[in-house]
C-alpha positions in Angstrom: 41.4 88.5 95.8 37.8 87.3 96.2 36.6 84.3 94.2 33.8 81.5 95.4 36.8 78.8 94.8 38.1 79.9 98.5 35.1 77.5 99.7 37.3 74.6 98.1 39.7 74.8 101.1 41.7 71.8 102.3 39.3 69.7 104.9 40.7 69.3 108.3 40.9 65.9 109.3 42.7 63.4 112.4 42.3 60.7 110.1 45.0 59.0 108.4 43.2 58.5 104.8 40.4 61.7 103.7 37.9 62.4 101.4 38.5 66.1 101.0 35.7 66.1 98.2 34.3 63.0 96.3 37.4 63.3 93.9 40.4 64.0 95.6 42.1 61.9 98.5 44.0 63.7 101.7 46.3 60.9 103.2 48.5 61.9 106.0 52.3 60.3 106.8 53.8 60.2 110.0 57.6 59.1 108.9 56.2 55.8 110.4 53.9 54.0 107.7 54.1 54.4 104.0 51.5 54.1 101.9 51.2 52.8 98.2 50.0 55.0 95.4 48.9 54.8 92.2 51.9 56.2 90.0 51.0 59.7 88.4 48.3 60.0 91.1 49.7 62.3 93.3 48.3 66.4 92.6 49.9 68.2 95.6 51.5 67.4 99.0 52.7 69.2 102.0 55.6 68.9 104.4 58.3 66.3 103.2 57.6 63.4 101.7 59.7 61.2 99.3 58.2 59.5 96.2 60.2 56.1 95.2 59.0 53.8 92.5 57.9 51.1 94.2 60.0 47.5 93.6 58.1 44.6 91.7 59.8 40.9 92.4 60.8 38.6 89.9 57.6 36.8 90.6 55.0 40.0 90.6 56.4 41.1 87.7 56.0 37.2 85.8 52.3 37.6 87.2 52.0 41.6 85.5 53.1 40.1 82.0 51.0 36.8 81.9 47.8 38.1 83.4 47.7 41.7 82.9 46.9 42.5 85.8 48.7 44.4 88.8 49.4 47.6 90.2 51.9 50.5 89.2 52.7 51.7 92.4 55.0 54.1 93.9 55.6 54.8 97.5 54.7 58.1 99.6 57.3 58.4 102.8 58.4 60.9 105.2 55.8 63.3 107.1 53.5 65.5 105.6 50.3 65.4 103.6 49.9 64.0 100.3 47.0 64.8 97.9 45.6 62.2 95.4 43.3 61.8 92.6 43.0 60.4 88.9 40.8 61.6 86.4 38.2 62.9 88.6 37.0 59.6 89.4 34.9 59.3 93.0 37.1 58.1 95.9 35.8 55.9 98.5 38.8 54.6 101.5 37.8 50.7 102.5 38.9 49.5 105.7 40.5 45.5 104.8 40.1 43.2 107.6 40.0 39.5 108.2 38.6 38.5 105.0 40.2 40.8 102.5 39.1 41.8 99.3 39.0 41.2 95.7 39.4 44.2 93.0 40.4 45.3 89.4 43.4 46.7 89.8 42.4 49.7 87.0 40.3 50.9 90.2 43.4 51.4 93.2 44.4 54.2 94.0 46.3 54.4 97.3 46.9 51.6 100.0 48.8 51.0 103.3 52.0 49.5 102.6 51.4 46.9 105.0 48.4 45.1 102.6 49.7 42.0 100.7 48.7 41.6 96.9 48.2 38.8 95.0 46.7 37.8 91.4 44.1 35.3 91.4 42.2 33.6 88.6 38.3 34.0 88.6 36.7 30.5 87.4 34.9 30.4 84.0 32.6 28.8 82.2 33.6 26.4 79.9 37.2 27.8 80.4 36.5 30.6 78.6 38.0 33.8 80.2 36.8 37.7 79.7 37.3 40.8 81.3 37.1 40.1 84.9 39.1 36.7 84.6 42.7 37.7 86.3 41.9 40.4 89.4 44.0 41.3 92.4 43.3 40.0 95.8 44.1 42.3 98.8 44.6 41.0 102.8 45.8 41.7 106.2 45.0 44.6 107.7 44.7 48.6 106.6 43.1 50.9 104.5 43.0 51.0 100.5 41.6 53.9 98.8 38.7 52.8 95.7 38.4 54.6 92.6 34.7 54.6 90.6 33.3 56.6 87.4 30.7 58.0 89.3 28.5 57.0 92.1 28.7 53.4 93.0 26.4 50.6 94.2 27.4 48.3 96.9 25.1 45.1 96.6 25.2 42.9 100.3 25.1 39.3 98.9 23.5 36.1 101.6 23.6 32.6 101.4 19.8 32.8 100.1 20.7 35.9 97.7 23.1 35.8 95.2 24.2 38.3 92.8 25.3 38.8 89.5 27.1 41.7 88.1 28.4 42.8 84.7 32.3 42.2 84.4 32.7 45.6 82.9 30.9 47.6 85.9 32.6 45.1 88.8 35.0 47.2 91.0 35.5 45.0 94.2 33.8 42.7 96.1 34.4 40.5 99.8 37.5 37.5 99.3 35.5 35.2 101.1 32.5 35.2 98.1 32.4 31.6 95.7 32.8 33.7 92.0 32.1 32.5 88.8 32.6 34.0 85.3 30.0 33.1 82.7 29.3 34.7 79.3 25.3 35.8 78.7 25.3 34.8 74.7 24.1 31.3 73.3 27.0 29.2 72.7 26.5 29.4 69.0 27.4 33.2 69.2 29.6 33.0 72.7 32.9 34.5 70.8 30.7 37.7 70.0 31.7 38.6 73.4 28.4 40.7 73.4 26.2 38.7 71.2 22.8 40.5 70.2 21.5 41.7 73.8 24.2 44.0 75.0 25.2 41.8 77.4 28.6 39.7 77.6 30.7 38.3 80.6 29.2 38.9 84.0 30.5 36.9 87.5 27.9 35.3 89.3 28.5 35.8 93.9 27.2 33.7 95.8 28.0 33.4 99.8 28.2 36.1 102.6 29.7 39.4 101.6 29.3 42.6 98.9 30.3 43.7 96.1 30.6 46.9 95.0 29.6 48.1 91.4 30.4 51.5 89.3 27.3 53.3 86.9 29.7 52.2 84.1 31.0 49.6 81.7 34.5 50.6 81.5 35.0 47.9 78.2 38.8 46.6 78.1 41.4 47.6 75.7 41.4 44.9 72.6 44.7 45.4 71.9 46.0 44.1 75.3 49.3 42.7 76.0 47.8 39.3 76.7 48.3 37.3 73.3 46.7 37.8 69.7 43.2 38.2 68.5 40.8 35.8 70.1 43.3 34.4 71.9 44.0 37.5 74.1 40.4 38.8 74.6 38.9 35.2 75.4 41.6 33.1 77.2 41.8 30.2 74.5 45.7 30.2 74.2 47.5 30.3 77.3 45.8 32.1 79.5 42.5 29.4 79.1 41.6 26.8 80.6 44.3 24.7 79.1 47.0 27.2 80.3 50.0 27.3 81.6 48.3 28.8 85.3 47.2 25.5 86.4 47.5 26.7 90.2 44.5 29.4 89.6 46.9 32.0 91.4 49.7 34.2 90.7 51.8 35.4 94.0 54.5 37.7 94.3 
């Protein structure tokens, strides 16, 4: 059988986590370090590996159901190759170091099981909260795997230039940055989350880092299992400024 698809053979690599095109992730086990996967995500694998649902603690799981945000993970052992991918979206592998990094958890797909997660709060203005307002903070050392629709932009942010980004297009961006959520409407209008410009909640960086930003506004679900109504799309009942998360963090 002849067909030009042969050209989409698998991509040699010594490399723990690759690219094998912009859409699909190679990751290799050696029976000695799992990794973390997005549930549903994996598309093929090689040799013999075990998938396990991954277990959530009483504490990540209270975190998942007042926030809405955390990861549905399950875990790749043994030794073998493991292929991953959702929807087509472009894959780009970020080495965590010292100063970890912030992301929406929608964009995971794979990490080291080694990383430690944790849900933190993102500051608001006038203690309203949007889409970017609970996000998952990622440390320690290892590799995590990035998901974008399409092509992304990774914007280096200095003490003497600050950035501000569209909550909706945000993917990730460096721990260490001061972030702050504030809606782009007049206040008479500011529960039209996106007023009469187009334009809603973006986060404002300032400090030394990146962020990184997708070619879309991925707009969140408004039926979410936050709350009711305004009160689950803006953070005015208990997940507002007057909520019950006065500690700004949820941990594991």
């Amino acid at each position: 059988m002849q067909s030009p698809l042969f050209a989409h053979t698998e991509q040699q690599s010594q490399d723990r986590y690759a690219v094998q095109n912009p859409q699909l992730l190679r990751v290799a086990l050696t029976g000695q370090d799992d990794v973390l996967a997005r549930k549903g995500a994996m598309v093929a694998y090689q040799g013999l590996i075990d998938f396990d649902g991954e277990y959530q603690s009483h504490g990540r799981r209270q975190a998942r159901g007042r926030t809405g945000e955390g990861l549905d993970l399950m875990r790749c052992s043994g030794q073998g190759t493991v292929y991953l991918a959702n929807l087509a979206q472009y894959i780009h592998v970020v080495e965590v170091e010292q100063e970890g990094i912030t992301v929406d958890s929608a964009y995971v797909l794979a990490l080291d099981s080694s990383l430690h997660t944790e849900v933190i709060a993102v500051d608001s203005q006038y203690g309203i909260s949007g889409s970017g307002k609970y996000q998952l903070n990622i440390s320690g050392r290892g590799r995590v795997a990035l998901m974008t629709s399409g092509q992304p932009l990774m914007l280096q942010i200095t003490p003497d230039k600050y950035v501000n980004a569209d909550a909706d297009a945000i993917v990730a961006w460096s721990s260490s940055l001061r972030v702050q959520m504030q809606a782009q409407t007049h206040s008479s209008g500011v529960l039209r989350r996106r007023g009469n410009t187009g334009e809603g909640w973006e986060l404002s960086f300032l400090g030394q880092g990146f962020a990184l930003v997708q070619p879309s506004e991925v707009m969140p679900p408004q039926n979410a299992q936050l709350g009711q109504g305004v009160a689950a799309q803006f953070g005015v009942g208990q997940h507002g400024a007057h909520g019950q998360n006065q500690g700004n963090a949820w941990s594991r």
